[in-house]
Each structure stands twice: as C-alpha cells, then as structure tokens.
C-alpha positions as MATLAB code, in Angstrom:
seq = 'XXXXXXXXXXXXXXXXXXXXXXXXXXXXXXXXXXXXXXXXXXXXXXXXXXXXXXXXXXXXXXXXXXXXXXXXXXXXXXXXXXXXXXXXXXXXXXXXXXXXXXXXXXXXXXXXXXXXXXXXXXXXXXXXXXXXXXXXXXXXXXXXXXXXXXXXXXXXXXXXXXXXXXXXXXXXXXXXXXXXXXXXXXXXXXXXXXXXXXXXXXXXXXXXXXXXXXXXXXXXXXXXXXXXXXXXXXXXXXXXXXXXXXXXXXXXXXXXXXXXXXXXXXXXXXXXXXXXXXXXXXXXXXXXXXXXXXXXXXXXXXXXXXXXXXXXXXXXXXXXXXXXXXXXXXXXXXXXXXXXXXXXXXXXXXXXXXXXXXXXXXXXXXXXXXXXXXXXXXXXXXXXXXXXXXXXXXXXXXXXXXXXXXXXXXXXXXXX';
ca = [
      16.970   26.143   15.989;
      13.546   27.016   15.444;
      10.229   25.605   16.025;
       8.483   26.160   13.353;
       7.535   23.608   11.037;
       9.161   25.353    7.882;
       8.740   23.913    4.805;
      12.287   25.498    3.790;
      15.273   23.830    3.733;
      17.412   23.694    7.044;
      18.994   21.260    9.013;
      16.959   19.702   12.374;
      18.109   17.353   14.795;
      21.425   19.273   15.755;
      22.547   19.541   12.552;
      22.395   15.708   11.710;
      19.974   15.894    8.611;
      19.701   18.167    6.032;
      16.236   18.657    4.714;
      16.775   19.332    0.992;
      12.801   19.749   -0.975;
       9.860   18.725   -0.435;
       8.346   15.318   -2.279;
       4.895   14.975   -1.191;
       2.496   17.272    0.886;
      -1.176   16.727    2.224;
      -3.470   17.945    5.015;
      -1.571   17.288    8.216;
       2.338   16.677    6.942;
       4.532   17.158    3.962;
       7.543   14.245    2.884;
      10.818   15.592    2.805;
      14.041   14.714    0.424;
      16.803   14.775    3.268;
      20.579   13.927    3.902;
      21.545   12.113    7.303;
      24.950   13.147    8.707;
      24.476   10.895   11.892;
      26.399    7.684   10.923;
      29.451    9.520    9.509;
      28.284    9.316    5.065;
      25.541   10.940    4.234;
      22.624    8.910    3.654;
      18.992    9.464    2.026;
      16.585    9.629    3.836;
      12.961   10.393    3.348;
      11.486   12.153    6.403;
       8.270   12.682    7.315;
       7.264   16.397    9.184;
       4.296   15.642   11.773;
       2.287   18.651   12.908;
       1.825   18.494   17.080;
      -0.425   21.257   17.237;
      -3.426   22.059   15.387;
      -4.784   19.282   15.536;
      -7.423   17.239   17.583;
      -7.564   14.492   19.923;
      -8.758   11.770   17.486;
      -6.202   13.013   15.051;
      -3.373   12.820   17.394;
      -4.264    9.206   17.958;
      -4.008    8.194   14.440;
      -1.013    9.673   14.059;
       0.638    7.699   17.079;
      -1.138    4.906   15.358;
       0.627    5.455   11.731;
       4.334    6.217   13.873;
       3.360    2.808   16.325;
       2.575    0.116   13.748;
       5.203    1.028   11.420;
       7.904    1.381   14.190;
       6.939   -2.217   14.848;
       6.790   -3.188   11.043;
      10.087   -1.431    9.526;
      13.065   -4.098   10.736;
      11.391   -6.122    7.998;
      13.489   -5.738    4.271;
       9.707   -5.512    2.304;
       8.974   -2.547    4.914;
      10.749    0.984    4.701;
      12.552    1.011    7.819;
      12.242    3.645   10.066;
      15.401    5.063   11.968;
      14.380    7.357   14.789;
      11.808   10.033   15.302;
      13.211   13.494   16.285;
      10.819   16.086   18.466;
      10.705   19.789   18.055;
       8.144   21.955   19.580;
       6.021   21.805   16.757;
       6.799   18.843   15.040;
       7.688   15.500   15.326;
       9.931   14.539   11.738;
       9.611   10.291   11.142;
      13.018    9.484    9.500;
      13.022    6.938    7.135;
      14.801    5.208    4.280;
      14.350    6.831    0.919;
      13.272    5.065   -2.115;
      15.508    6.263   -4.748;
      13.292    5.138   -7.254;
      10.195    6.004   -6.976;
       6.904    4.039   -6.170;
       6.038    1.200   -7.854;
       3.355    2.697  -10.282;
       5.814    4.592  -11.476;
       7.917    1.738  -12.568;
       5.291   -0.024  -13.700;
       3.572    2.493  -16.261;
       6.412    5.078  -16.915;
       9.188    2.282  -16.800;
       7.454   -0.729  -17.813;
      10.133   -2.816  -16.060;
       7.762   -5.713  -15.760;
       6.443   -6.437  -18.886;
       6.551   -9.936  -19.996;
       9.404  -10.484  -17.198;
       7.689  -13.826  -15.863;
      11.018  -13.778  -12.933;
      11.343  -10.447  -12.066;
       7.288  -10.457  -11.701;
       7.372  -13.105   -9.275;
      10.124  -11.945   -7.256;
       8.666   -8.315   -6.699;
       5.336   -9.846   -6.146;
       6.961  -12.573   -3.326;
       8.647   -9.134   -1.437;
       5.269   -7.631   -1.590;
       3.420  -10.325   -0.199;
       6.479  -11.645    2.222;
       5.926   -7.380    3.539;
       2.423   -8.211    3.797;
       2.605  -11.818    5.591;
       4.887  -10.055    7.837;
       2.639   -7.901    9.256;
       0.273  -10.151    9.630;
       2.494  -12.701   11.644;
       2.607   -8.911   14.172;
      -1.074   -8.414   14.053;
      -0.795   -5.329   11.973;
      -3.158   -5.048    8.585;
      -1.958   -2.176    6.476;
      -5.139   -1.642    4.539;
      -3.860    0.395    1.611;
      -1.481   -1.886   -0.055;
      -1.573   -0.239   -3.604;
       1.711    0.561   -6.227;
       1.643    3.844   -5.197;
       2.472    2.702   -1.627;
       5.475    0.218   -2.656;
       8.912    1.862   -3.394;
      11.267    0.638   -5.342;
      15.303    0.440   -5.983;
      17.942   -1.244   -7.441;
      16.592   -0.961  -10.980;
      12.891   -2.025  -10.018;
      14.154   -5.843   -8.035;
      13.909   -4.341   -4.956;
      10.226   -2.884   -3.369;
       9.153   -2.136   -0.033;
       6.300   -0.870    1.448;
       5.231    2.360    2.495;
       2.803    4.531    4.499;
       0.812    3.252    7.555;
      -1.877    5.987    7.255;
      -4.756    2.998    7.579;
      -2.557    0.531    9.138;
      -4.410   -1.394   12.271;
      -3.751   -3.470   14.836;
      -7.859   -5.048   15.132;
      -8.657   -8.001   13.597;
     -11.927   -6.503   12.425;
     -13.108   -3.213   11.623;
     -16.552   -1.257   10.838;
     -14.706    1.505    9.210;
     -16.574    0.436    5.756;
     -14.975    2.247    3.037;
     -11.284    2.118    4.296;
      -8.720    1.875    1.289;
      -8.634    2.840   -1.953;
     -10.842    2.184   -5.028;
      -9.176   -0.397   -7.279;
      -7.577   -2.127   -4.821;
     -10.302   -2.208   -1.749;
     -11.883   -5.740   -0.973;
     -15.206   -6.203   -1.292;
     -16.289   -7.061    1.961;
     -14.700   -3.236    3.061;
     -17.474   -1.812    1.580;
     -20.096   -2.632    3.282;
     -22.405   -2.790   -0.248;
     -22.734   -6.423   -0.453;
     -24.845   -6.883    3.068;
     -26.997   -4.957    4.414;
     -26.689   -6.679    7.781;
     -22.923   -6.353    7.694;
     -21.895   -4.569   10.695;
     -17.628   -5.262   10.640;
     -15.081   -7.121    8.007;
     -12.062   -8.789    8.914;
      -9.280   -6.768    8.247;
      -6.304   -8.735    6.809;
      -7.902  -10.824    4.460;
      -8.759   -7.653    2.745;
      -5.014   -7.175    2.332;
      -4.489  -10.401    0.410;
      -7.527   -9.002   -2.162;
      -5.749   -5.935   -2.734;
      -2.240   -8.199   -3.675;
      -4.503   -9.848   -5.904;
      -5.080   -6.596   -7.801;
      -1.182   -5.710   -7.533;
      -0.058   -9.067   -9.300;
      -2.700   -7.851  -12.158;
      -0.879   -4.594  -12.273;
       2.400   -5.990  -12.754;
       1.610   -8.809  -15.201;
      -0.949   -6.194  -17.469;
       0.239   -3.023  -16.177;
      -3.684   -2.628  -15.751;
      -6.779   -2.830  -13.357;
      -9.491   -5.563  -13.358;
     -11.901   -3.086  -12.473;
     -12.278    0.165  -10.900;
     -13.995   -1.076   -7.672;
     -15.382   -4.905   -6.287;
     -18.411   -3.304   -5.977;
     -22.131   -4.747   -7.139;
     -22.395   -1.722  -10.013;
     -18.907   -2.063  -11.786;
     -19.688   -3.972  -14.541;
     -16.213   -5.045  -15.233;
     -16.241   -6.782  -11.292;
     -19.765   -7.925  -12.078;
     -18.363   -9.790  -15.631;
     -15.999  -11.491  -13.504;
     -18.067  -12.928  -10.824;
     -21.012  -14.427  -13.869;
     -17.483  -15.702  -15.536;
     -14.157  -15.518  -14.404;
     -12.917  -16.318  -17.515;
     -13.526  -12.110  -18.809;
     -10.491  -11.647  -16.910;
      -8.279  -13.591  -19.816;
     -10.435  -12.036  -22.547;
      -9.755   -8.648  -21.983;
      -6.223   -9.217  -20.014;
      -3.126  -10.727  -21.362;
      -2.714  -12.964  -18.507;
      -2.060  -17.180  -18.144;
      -4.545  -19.615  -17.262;
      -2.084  -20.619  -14.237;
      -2.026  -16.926  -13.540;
      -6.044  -16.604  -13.579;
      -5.993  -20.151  -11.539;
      -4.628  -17.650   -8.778;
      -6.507  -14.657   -9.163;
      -9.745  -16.725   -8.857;
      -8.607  -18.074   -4.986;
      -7.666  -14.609   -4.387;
     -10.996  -13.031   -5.626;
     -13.412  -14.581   -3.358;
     -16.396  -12.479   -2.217;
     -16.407  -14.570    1.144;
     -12.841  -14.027    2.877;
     -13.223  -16.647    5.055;
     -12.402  -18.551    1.519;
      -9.916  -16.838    0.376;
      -6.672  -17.808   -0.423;
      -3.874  -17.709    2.663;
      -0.702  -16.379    1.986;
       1.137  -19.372    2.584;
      -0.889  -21.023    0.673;
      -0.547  -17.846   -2.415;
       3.218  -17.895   -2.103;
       3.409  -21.546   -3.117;
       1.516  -20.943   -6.093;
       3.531  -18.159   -6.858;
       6.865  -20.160   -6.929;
       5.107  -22.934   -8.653;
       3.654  -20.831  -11.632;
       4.853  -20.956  -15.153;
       3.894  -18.147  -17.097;
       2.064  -14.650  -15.828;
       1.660  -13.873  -19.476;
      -0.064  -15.084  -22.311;
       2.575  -13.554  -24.608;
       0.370  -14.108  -27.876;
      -1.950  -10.524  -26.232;
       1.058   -8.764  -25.121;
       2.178   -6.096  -27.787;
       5.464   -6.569  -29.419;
       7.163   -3.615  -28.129;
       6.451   -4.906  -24.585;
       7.808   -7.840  -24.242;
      11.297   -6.175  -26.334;
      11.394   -4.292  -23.435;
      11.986   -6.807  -20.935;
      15.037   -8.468  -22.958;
      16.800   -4.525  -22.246;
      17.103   -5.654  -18.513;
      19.217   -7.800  -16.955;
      17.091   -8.736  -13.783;
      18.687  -10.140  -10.784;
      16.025  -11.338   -9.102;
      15.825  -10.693   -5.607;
      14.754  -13.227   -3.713;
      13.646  -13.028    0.196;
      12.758  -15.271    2.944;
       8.735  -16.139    3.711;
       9.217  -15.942    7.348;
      11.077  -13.691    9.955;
      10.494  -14.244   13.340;
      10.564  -12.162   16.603;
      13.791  -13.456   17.727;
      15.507  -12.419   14.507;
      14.224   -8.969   14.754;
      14.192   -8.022   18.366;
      18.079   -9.240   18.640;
      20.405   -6.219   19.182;
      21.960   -5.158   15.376;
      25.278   -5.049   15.091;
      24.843   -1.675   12.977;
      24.188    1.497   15.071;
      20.508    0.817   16.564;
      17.650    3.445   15.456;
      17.124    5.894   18.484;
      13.792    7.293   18.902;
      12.909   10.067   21.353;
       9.828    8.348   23.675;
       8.885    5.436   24.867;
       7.105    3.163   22.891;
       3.199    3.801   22.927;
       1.534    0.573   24.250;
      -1.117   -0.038   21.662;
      -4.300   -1.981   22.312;
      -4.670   -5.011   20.555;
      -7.925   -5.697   21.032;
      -8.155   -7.250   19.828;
     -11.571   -2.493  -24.271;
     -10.779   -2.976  -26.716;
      -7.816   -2.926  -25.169;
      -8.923   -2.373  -21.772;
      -7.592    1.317  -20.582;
      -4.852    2.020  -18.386;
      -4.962    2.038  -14.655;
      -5.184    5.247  -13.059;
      -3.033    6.287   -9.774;
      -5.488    5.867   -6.751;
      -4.080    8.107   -4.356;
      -6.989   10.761   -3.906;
      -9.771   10.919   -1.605;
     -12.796   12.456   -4.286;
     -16.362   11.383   -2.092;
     -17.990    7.843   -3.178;
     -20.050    7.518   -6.299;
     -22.212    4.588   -7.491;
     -21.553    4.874  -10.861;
     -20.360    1.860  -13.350;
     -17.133    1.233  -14.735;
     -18.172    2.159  -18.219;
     -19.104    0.601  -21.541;
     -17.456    0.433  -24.893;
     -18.174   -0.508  -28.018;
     -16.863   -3.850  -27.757;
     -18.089   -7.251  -26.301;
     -16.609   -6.453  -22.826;
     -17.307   -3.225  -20.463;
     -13.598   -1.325  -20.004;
     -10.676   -1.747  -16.995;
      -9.118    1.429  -16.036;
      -5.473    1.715  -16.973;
      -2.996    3.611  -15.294;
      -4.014    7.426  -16.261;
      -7.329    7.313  -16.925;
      -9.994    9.057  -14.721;
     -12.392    7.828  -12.867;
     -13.784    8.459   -9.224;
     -12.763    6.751   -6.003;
     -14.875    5.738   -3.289;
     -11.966    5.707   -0.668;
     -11.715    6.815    2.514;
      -9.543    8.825    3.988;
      -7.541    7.816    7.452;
      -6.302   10.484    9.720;
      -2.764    9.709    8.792;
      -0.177   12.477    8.173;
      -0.960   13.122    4.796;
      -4.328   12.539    4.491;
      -7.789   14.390    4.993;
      -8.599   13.329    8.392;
     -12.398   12.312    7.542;
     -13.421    8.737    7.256;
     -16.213    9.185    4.807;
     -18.791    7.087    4.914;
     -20.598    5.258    2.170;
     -24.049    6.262    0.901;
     -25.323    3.110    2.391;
     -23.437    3.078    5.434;
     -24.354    6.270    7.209;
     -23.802    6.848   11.393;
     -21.415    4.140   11.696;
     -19.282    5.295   14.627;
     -15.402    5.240   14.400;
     -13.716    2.908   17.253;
      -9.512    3.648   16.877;
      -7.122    1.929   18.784;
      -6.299    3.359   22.316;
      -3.169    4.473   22.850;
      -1.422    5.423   26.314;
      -0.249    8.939   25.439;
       3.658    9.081   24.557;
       5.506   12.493   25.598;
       5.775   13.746   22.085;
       1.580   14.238   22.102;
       1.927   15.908   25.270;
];
C-alpha cells in the first residue's frame, strides 16, 4: 500500500474501504465517497483524508482538535458518528457515516421539503437543537452550526450534524470573527464593544439555530450579518416586528425568534427553555405570504416525523454497544478544558472571502432586502484551521493583534 495521500481511487486500511470520488476538497484535506467492507455489507461511508505532513504546529493542533471533539460528540443520533480513524504515513483518513442526502441547504432550496410542513419543521429543528444541547451537556460548542453543516436522510426527517472545523471545548473565546456570516452571533464579532475582549461561546450556538429555524420556515435569511451596518439586522432591533413584514413567518414563531435574538447572551433563550416552545408552537407559517406552489409541495410528502429524545447522558453513551465498537488507532488525546419585495434568497455560506463593512442593501420597497439562498454577497467569516479550511483566523478590521489561544493537546502518536 502506498503512502501517498492520492486523491485516486484505491482501497486503504487493508483493503477494508474502498475510496470511490471525491465530494469536497479544501486547503488541508479532501472528503471522500467510500465503501466499508469491515462489518461484512458494504456500507457508506464518508471519509475524511488528513494531511500529517506539511503542515505546522498550530495546524496540527486544530486538527487533533476537529478529530477530539467530534470523537467525543458522534455516539449522539443528531451527530455524524465517527467509526475509527486509520493512519498511513502521510495521512490520517476520519471514517464517518455518509449522508446520502446531501446537506441540509440543499434540501431546503433545491428540494423545498419544508415548506409550509409546520411537523416536519419542528421535528428537524428539535434533532438540530437536541445535536446542539448535546454538545453542550459535553462542554463542546461547535461554532458553525449552519445548513450546509447538517446532513440529511431518509427523505429530509432525518439531519445530523457535521464538521468540527471550529468546534471548542472553552467556555469563552477571543477568536472574534469565528463562524460564518448569516449565521454568526453578534457578540462573535467583536463590533458591538469596543472594550470587548472574549464572548461566551455556546450561547452563540443557540443564535445561529435561531437563524436555521428561519431557513427552514422561509427558506431565507433575516439578514446577511448581526452586525451594526446591515440594515436588515438594524430594522429588526428598532422593531422586531420587520421580521413578519418581509418573512412569511407566525407571530408564535417570531415570539421565539425574539428570545433567541438577544444582543446580550446572558439573556438569551436556553435550550431547554427553546425546545419547549418548539413543541408548544402552532404554526411556523403565516400561510396567507407563502406562495401557492409552496405549500402544494408539502402535501407531495408523506413525513414521518422523527422524533428524538432531549437528553442523553454519559452512562447511555459510554456503555459498551452491542454492535461491533468503532476502533481507532491512538489513544485518546487528553484535551484541556480550561476551561424585498420578496426578500431574496439565502446564499450558501461556506466561503472564507476577507470581512467587509458594507450594508445588506436597499430596494425599492419599504424594507432593505434578506439574502436568499443564491444570492451573493460577502462574508466576514473566519476561517479555523480545520481540515478543509484556510488555516488563517482573520481578524476583523476593528479587532486587529488579538492573539489566538487553542486548546492544548498532549500529542497523540498519529502527530508524531
């Protein structure tokens, strides 16, 4: 077998899985469409191909980081489990469960399963935010919880989330500027005080849910950034009533979005506290805005809804599994826990262009413009020195020389 890190198909871990094409690439690792042998049927598998070499100290760190937390994470059914990690000279491949349906964006702007589907949007949402609680209850924030970081199967009922390239095990962070645009909290961005010097870091994770139930109810944004110049964000905050004048949402729905949108996260919404108001809502929609053809298109589907438990515990998930157990090749890295009209579509947020202050637009109408799925517009994200990332945190205009503080890590054998 050879070293290399080919992008070619070929089989790796004696033979076991089959690496079949490639289905997403970036600075530091490419996402492979596989077949595991190693429980007798095939099975997909998504697997992840890790450079070793080639790359510096810092970046090796944030790469144990990503492989760590979601190691941790992935026995939960809202997170895409991982099943072992297999070492070759070169590279280290993360195997994982394939989502054999795409992300979530997808599904909601190609698909449209969730238009007008007041059930099915509470039941996806609950698995997102049950992922998300999850994590929490480890001390883990994932800090990019967007669509295009959900997958989805069985006909769009079942999601789970993906990618720990910003995932962190601190409570609070002065990386300012970590996530991405639509769906970063405020507080991340270190605009909104100057005397700011950190943010805690899982509140931020219920803000970006917020903007995910907004996605699946309109299939659009709010705005394209929660930052003082976006006009549509600024709208909001003088009256949070512009949400239901330019989105076809409920007044129960906005009820939520307004404890969710909070400027101050110390006041924002918990998620126990979200997920009751979630199973308690009516309506998402206010049917008499959402086009004809839309809500047809629920009434094709049968949904199932798939319903899954708030809480898992330690005890359930450290208990042996009666299925074959995932085997990983080191020992587990012991991490530090020191811790308009109509608005346009949404746009997928998965780049990493530099920041810009620029608004969110105007339009002819009463109300500035939300970005819709498609659209263009710039992103003031930064990037984490996960796998398939640019491994630069960029800093905002405003927020210049702030030093970078990762997680320590004793060194596994694979980094060796």
């Amino acid at each position: 077998m050879t070293a290399s890190c080919s992008t070619h198909p070929r089989f790796i871990d004696n033979g076991y899985v089959q690496l079949i094409s490639v289905i997403g690439n970036g600075a530091y690792g490419v996402v492979f469409y596989a077949l595991d042998y190693r429980y007798g049927r095939p099975i997909k598998r998504a697997v992840k191909q890790l450079r070793r070499y080639g790359i510096d100290e810092r970046q090796r760190r944030f790469q144990m980081r990503e492989i760590s937390l979601h190691r941790r994470a992935s026995r939960h059914p809202s997170i895409v489990h991982m099943d072992r990690l297999i070492e070759e000279p070169d590279c280290v491949y993360v195997v994982m469960d394939y989502g054999e349906e795409g992300d979530l964006f997808a599904m909601i702007t190609e698909k449209q399963r969730y238009a007008s589907d007041n059930d099915l949007i509470r039941s996806v949402f609950l698995q997102i935010l049950d992922g998300v609680d999850w994590l929490h209850q480890l001390g883990i924030a994932h800090r990019d919880v967007k669509p295009e970081n959900i997958v989805c199967s069985q006909d769009g009922t079942r999601v789970r989330i993906v990618d720990f390239g910003l995932a962190t095990s601190e409570s609070t962070s002065s990386e300012f500027g970590c996530g991405s645009t639509f769906y970063i909290a405020p507080e991340c961005l270190g605009e909104w005080s100057a005397s700011a010097t950190s943010y805690p870091t899982r509140t931020a994770d219920v803000w970006s849910l917020g903007v995910i139930l907004i996605n699946l109810v309109c299939g659009r944004n709010p705005w394209r950034c929660a930052s003082p110049n976006d006009e549509s964000f600024a709208a909001f905050l003088q009256d949070p009533l512009f949400l239901r004048r330019i989105l076809p949402i409920s007044h129960q729905c906005l009820s939520i979005l307004t404890q969710i949108f909070t400027l101050d996260p110390e006041h924002r919404i918990t998620l126990d506290r979200l997920r009751e108001l979630i199973l308690d809502i009516d309506f998402f929609t206010d049917d008499a805005h959402v086009p004809t053809s839309r809500r047809e298109a629920a009434h094709h589907h049968h949904n199932v809804p798939v319903h899954v438990p708030a809480h898992y515990t330690d005890e359930v998930y450290d208990s042996p599994s009666p299925d074959a157990e995932p085997v990983f090749s080191f020992d587990d890295p012991e991490l530090d826990l020191l811790d308009d009209a109509p608005p346009p579509q949404l746009r997928a947020d998965s780049g990493s262009p530099p920041p810009q202050r620029s608004s969110s637009g105007s339009s002819d109408g009463p109300f500035p413009p939300t970005p819709r799925l498609g659209s263009s517009g710039t992103a003031p994200r930064v990037a984490s020195d996960s796998s398939l990332s640019t491994p630069v945190f960029e800093v905002l205009s405003q927020r210049k020389g702030q030093p970078l503080s990762p997680v320590p890590f004793a060194t596994p054998t694979m980094f060796l």
